[in-house]
C-alpha positions in Angstrom: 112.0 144.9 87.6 115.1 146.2 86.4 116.1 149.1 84.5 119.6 151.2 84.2 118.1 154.9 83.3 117.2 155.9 87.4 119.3 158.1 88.9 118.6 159.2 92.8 120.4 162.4 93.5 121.3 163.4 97.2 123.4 162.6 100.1 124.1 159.3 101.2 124.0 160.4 105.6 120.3 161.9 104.5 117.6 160.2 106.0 115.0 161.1 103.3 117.8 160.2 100.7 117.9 156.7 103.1 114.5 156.0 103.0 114.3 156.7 99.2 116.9 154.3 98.2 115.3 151.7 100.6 111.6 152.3 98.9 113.4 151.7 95.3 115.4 148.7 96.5 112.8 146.9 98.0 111.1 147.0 94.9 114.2 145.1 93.4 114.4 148.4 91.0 118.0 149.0 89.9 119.2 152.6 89.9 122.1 154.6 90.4 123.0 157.0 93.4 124.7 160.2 92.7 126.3 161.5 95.2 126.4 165.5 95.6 129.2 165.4 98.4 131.4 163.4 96.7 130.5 164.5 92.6 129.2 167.6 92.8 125.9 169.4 91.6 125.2 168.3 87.8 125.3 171.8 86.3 123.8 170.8 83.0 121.1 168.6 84.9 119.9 171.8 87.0 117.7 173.5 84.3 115.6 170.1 83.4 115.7 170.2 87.5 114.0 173.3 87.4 112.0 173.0 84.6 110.1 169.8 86.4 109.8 171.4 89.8 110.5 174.8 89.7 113.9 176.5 91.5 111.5 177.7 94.4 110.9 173.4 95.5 114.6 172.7 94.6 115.6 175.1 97.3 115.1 173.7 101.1 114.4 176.7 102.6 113.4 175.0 105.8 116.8 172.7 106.1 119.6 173.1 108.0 121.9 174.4 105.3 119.3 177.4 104.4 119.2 178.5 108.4 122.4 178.7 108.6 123.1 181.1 105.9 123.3 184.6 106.0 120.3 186.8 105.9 121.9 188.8 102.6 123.0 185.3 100.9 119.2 184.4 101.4 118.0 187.7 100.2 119.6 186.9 96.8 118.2 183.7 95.6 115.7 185.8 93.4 115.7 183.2 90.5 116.8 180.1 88.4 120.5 182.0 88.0 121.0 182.8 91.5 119.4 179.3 93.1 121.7 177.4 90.7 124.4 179.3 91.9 123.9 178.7 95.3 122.8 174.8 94.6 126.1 174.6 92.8 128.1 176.1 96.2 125.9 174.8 98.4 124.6 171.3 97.9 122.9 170.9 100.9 120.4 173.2 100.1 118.9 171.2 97.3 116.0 169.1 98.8 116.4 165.4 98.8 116.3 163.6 96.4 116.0 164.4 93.3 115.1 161.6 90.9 115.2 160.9 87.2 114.0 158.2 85.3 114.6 158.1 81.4 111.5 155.9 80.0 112.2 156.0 76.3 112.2 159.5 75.3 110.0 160.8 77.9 112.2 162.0 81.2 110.3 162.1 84.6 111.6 163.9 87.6 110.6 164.0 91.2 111.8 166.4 93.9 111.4 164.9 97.7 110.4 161.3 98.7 107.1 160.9 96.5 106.6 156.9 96.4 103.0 157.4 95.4 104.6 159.1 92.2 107.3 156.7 91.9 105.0 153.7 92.0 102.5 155.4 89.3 106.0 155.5 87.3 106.7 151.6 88.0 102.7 150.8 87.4 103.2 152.8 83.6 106.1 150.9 82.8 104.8 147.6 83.5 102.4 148.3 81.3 104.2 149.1 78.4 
């Protein structure tokens, strides 16, 4: 199957971003990688982001980068302004990865490595 309208957000050293690629590769699905160390945060892609999964699920409050923050940067990720501030700074902190896949008009998203979600996705296209 092959389609040009995935994009797999993350960073290529994550393991989860690793294993995600791998899951959509081996199913010979073409997609392109963004890469948040080397081009950034997509500002305008955040809200849709948020709107899917909800700031509180884009935020990896148990990774790495979130430990090693201060207590009073913590303290002020209240909402969808302040998390996309600090997703923006901070890309680490986003949890991994974050896909979209344009089918037609409808957009899906998926925060985290959900291949029973992703494969529901593939089942509905074949379909059509």
């Amino acid at each position: 199957m092959t389609t040009s309208h995935i994009t797999v957000y993350g960073i290529p050293n994550c393991d989860t971003v690793k294993k995600s690629r791998t899951w959509w590769s081996e199913r010979g699905v073409d997609f392109q990688f963004h890469d948040f160390k080397k081009q950034g945060v997509p500002a305008h892609r955040l809200p849709d982001w948020m709107t899917a999964a909800g700031w509180q699920k884009l935020v990896n409050r148990q990774g790495t980068t979130w430990r090693k923050l201060d207590a009073s940067t913590q303290a002020s990720v209240t909402d969808e302004h302040s998390a996309s501030v600090l997703m923006q700074a901070q890309p680490s902190v986003i949890k991994r990865p974050v896909v979209e896949w344009q089918q037609g008009d409808q957009l899906h998203i998926s925060v985290g490595f959900v291949p029973d979600q992703w494969q529901q996705w593939l089942d509905e296209a074949a379909a059509k």
